[in-house]
C-alpha positions as CSV (number, residue, x, y, z in Angstrom):
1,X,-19.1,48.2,-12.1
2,X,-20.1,45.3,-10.0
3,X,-21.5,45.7,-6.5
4,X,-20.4,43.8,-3.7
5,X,-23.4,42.8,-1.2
6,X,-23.2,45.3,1.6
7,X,-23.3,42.0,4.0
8,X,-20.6,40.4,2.5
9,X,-17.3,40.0,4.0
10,X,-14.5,38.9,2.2
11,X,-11.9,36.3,4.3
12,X,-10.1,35.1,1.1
13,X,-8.7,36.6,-1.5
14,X,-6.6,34.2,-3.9
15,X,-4.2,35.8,-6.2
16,X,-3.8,34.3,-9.9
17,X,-1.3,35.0,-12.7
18,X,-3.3,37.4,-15.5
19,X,-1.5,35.4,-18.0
20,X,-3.4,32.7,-17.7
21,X,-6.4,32.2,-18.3
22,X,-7.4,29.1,-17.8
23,X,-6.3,29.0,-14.2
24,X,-7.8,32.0,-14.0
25,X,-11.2,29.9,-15.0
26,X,-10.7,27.2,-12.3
27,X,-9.8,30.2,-9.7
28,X,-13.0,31.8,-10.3
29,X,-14.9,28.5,-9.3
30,X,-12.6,27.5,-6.4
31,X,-14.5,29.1,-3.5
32,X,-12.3,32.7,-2.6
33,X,-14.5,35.2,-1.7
34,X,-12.5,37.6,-3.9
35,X,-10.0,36.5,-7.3
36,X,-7.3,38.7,-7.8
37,X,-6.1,39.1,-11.3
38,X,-1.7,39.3,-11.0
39,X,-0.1,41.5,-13.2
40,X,2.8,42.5,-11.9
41,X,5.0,39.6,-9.7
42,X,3.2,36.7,-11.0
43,X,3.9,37.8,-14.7
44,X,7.2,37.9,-16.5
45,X,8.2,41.1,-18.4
46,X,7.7,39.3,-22.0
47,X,4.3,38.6,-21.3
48,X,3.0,41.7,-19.3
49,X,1.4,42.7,-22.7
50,X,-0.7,39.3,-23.1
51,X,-1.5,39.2,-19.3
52,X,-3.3,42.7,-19.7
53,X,-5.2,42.0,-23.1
54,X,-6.5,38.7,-21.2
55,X,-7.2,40.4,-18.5
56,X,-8.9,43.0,-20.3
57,X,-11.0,40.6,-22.1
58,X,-12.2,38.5,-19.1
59,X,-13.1,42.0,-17.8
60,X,-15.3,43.0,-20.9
61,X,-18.0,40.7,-19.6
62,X,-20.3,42.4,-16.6
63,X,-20.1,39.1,-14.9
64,X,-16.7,37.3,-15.6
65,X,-17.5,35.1,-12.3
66,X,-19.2,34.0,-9.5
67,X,-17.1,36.3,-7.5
68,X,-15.7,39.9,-7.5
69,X,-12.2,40.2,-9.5
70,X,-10.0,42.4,-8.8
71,X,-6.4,43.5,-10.3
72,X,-3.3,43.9,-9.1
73,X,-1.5,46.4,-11.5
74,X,2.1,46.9,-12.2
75,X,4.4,49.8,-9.4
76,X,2.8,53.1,-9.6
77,X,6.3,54.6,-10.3
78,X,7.1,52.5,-13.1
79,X,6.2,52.1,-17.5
80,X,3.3,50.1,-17.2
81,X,0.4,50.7,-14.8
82,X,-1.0,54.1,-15.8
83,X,-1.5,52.3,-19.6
84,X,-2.6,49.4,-16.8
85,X,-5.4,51.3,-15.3
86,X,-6.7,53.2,-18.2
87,X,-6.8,50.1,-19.9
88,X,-9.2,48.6,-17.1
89,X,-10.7,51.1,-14.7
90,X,-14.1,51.3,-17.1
91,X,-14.7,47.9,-18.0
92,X,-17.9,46.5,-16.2
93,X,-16.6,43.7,-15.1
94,X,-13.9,44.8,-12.5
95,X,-14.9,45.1,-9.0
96,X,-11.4,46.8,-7.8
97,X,-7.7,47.6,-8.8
98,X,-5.2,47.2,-6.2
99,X,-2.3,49.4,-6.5
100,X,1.4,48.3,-5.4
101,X,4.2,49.8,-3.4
102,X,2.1,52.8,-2.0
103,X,4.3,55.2,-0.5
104,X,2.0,58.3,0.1
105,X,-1.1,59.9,-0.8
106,X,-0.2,61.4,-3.7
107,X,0.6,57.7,-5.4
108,X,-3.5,57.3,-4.5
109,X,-4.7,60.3,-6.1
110,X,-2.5,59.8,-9.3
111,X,-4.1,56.1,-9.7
112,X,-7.8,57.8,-9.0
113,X,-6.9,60.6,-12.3
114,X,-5.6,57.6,-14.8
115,X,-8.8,55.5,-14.2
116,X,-11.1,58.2,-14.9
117,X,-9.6,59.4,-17.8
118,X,-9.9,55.5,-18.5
119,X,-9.1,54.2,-22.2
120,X,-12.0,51.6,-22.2
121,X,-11.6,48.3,-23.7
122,X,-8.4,47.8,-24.5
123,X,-7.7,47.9,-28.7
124,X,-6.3,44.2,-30.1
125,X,-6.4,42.3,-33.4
126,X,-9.4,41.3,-35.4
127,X,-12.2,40.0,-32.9
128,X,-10.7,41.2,-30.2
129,X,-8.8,38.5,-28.9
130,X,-4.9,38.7,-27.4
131,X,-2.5,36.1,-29.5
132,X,-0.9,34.5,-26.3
133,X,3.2,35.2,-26.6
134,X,5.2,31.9,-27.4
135,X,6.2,30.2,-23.8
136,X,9.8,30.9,-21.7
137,X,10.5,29.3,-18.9
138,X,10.7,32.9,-16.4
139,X,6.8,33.0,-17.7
140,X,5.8,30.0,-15.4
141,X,7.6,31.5,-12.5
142,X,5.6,31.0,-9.0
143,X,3.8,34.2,-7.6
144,X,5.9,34.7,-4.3
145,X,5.4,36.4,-1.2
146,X,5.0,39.9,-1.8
147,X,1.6,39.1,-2.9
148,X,-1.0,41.0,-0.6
149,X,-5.1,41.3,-0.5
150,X,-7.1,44.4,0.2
151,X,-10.0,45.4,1.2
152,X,-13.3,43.4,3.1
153,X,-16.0,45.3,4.1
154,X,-15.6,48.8,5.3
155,X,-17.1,50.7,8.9
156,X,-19.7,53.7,8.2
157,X,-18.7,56.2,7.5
158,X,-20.2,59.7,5.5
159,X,-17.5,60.8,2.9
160,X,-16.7,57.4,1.7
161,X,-18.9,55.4,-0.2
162,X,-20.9,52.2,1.7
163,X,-20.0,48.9,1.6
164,X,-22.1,48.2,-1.3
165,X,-20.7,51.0,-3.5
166,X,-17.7,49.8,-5.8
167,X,-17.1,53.7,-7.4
168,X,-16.6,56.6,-6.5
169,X,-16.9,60.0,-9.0
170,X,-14.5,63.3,-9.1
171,X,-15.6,66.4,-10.0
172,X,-14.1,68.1,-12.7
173,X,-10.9,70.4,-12.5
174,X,-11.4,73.8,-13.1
175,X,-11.5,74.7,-16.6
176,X,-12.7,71.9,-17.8
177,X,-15.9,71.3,-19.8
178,X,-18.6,70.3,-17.6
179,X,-19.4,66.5,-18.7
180,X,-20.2,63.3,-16.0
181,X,-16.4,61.9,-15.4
182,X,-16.1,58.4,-15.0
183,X,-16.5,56.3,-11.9
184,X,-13.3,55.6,-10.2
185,X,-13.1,51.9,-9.5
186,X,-12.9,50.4,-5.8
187,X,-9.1,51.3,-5.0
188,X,-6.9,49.2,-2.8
189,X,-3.2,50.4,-1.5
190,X,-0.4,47.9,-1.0
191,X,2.0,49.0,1.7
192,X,5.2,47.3,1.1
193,X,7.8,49.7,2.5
194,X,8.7,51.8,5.7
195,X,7.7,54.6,3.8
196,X,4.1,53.6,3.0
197,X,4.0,52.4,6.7
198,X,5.1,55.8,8.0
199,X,2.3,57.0,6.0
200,X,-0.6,54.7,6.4
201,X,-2.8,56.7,7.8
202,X,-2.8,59.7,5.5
203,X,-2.5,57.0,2.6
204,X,-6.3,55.2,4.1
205,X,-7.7,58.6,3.7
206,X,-6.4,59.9,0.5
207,X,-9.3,59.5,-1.6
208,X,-12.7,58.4,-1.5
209,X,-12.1,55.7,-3.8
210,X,-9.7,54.1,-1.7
211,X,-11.5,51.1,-0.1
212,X,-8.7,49.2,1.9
213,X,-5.3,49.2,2.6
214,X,-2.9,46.1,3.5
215,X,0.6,44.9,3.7
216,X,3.3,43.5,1.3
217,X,5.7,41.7,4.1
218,X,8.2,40.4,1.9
219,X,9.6,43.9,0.5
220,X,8.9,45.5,3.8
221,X,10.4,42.5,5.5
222,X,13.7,43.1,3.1
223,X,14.0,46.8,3.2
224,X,13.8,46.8,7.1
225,X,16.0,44.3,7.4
226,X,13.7,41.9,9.7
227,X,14.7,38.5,10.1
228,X,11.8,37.0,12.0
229,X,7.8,37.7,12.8
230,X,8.8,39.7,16.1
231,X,10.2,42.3,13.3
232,X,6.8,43.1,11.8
233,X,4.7,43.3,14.3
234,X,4.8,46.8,14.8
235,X,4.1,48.1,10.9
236,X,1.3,45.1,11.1
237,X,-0.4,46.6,14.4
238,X,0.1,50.4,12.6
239,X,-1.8,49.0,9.2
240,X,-4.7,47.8,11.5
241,X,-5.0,50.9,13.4
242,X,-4.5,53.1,10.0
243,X,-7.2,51.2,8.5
244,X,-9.9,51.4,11.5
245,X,-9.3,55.0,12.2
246,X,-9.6,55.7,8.6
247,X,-13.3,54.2,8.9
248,X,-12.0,51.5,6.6
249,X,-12.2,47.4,8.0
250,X,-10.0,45.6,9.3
251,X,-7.1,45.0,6.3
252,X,-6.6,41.3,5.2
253,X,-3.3,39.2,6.5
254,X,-0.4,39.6,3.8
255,X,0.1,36.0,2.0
256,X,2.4,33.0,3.5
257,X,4.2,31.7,1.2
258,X,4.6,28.1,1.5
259,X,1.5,26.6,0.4
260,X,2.5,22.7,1.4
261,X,2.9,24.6,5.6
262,X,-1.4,24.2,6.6
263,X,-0.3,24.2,10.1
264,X,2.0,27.1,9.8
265,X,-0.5,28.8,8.3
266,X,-3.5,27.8,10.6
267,X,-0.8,29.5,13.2
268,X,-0.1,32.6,10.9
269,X,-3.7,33.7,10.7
270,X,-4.8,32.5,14.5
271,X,-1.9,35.2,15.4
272,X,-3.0,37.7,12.8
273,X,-6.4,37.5,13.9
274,X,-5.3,38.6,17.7
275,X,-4.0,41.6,16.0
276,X,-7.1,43.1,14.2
277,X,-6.6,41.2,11.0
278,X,-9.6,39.8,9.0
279,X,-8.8,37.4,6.3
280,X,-5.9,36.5,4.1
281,X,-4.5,37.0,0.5
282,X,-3.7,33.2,-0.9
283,X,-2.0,31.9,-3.4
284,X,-2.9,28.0,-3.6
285,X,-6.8,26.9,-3.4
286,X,-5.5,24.4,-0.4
287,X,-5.0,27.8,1.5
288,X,-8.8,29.0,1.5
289,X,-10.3,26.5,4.1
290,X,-8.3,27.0,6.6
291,X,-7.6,31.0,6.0
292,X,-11.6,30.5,6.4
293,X,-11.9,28.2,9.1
294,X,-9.3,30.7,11.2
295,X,-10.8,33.7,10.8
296,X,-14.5,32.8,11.4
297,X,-15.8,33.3,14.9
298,X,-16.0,30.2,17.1
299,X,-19.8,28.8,18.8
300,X,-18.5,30.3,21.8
301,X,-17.5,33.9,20.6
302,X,-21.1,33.0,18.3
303,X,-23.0,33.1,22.1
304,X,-21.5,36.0,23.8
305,X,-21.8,38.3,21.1
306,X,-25.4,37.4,20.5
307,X,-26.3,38.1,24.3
308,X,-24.4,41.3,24.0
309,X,-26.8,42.1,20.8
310,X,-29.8,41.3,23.0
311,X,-29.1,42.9,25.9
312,X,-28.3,46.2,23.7
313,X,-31.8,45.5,21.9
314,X,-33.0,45.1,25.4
315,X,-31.4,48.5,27.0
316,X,-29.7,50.4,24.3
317,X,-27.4,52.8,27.1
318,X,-24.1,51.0,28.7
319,X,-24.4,48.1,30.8
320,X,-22.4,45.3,32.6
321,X,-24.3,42.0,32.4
322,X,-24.1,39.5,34.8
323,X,-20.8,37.9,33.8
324,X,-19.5,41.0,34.4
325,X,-18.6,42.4,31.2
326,X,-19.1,46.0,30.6
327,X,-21.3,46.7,27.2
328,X,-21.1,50.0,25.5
329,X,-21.6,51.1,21.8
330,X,-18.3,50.1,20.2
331,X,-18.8,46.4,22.4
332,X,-22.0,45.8,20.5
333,X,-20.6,47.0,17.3
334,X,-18.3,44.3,17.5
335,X,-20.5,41.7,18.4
336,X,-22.9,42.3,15.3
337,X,-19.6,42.1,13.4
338,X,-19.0,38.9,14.7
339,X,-22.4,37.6,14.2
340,X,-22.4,39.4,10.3
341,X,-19.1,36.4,10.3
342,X,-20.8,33.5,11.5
343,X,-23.8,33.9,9.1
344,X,-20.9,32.2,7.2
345,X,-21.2,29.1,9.2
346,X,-24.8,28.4,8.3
């Protein structure tokens, strides 16, 4: 499986249609810190079956791109993503799945059995390659806003892998013949309903191949009944504290939908940011820059965490320096996150 640098930390995470490869190509190049593979909204039913042979192929290579790729596979609960993430879960070149319309622990653990009892590369015609499905118009539908991102970097923690670790391995069940199980790929849990927000917390820690969790807005948005941002910020301040006192990082911003609105989303992620977010999902290239530019640490956050850093390095108990501000161990964990950010700036 691929390994992430334990210093990196993912801001954007651009979503792409599976069926298509050659967007797919261009996405890889286009600067996200993470490319996310779409099999379930961006794809229509008659070409579900292409979407995961291409995506399967791309994923045969150790190195398909520049950048981690990760997959978003069909609901839990419905036909298609168990043969989904057997399909996937062991070839080298994916660096995470991320699972749909979580609604408990259990959904977690389920996805964690199929991928290591995973198929392998998945079996097609002669050579190996997918014949792509002749074109209908629903096929060239746009992705839309249920689209979410997972997980950046993670917080230490001891029964979770690090940062840099992309697997994770189960032991066997009893009765079964001793033998090393697969590696369970990087798992990331979509929380798109009031049920999976009820349950965050218990879903963050369900297994220890679960790397992130993060919202879907526009189902949660529907099945709520919300008609405005005042509506969500509760379930987006409860997915923040899920994923921080799960050990996990902060979760991603869920995507915003209209890609021509830079403004209204330079606005979207300053507020999201105030929250506890870190990052965005996208769904256009124009979005990255300014998810990016939002979402990075200013000169002047750049200054006061550094002298936080050096006055810890200088007197490692609690202090107040002369500004006043009081500096204890979770104040100087947050300023070396902040300068870990704006390493990105250089």
């Amino acid at each position: 499986m691929p390994q992430e640098s334990p210093t990196a930390t993912p801001l954007t995470w651009l979503y792409v249609p599976g069926d298509r490869p050659g967007t797919v190509a261009k996405a890889l190049g286009c600067g996200a810190d993470v490319v996310v593979l779409d099999l379930e909204d961006a794809v229509a039913p008659d070409r579900k079956d292409y979407a995961l042979g291409a995506t399967a192929e791309l994923l045969s290579d150790p190195a398909p791109g520049p950048v981690p790729v990760h997959v978003r596979v069909n609901a839990l609960d419905g036909p298609l993503a168990e043969h989904e993430i057997r399909t996937l879960a062991a070839l080298p070149g994916l660096a995470g799945l991320r699972l749909p319309k979580v609604q408990g622990p259990a959904d977690i653990r389920r996805a964690a059995g199929w991928a290591t009892t995973a198929a392998g590369p998945l079996g097609g015609p002669a050579g190996g390659r997918f014949a792509e499905p002749v074109e209908t118009p629903l096929a060239a539908s746009a992705l839309t806003g249920r689209l979410t991102a997972g997980r950046t970097a993670r917080g230490p923690r001891t029964a979770r892998p690090g940062p840099g670790t992309a697997t994770a391995t189960l032991a066997p069940a009893a009765g079964q013949a001793t033998r090393a199980l697969p590696a369970t790929p990087a798992l990331y849990a979509l929380l798109e309903s009031a049920l999976g927000i009820e349950h965050a917390f218990v879903i963050a820690t369900a297994h220890p191949a679960l790397r992130g969790i993060s919202l879907g807005e526009a189902d949660l948005a529907a099945e709520l009944g919300v008609r405005d941002e005042a509506g969500l910020a509760w379930p987006r301040s409860r997915a923040v504290v899920a994923a921080r006192a799960a050990g996990l990082a902060p979760p991603p911003q869920s995507v915003y939908p209209d890609v021509h609105d830079l403004e209204g989303l330079a606005r979207s992620c300053a507020q999201g940011r105030a929250m506890g977010f870190l990052g965005r999902a996208a769904i256009h290239p124009r979005q990255l820059p300014v998810i990016e530019a939002a979402h990075l640490p200013s000169p002047e956050e750049i200054e006061a965490a550094a002298e936080i850093v050096r006055a810890a390095a200088a007197d490692g108990g609690a202090q107040v320096l002369a500004d006043g501000r009081f500096v204890d161990a979770a104040v100087v964990a947050g300023a070396r996150r902040v300068l870990s950010l704006a390493a990105r700036r250089q």
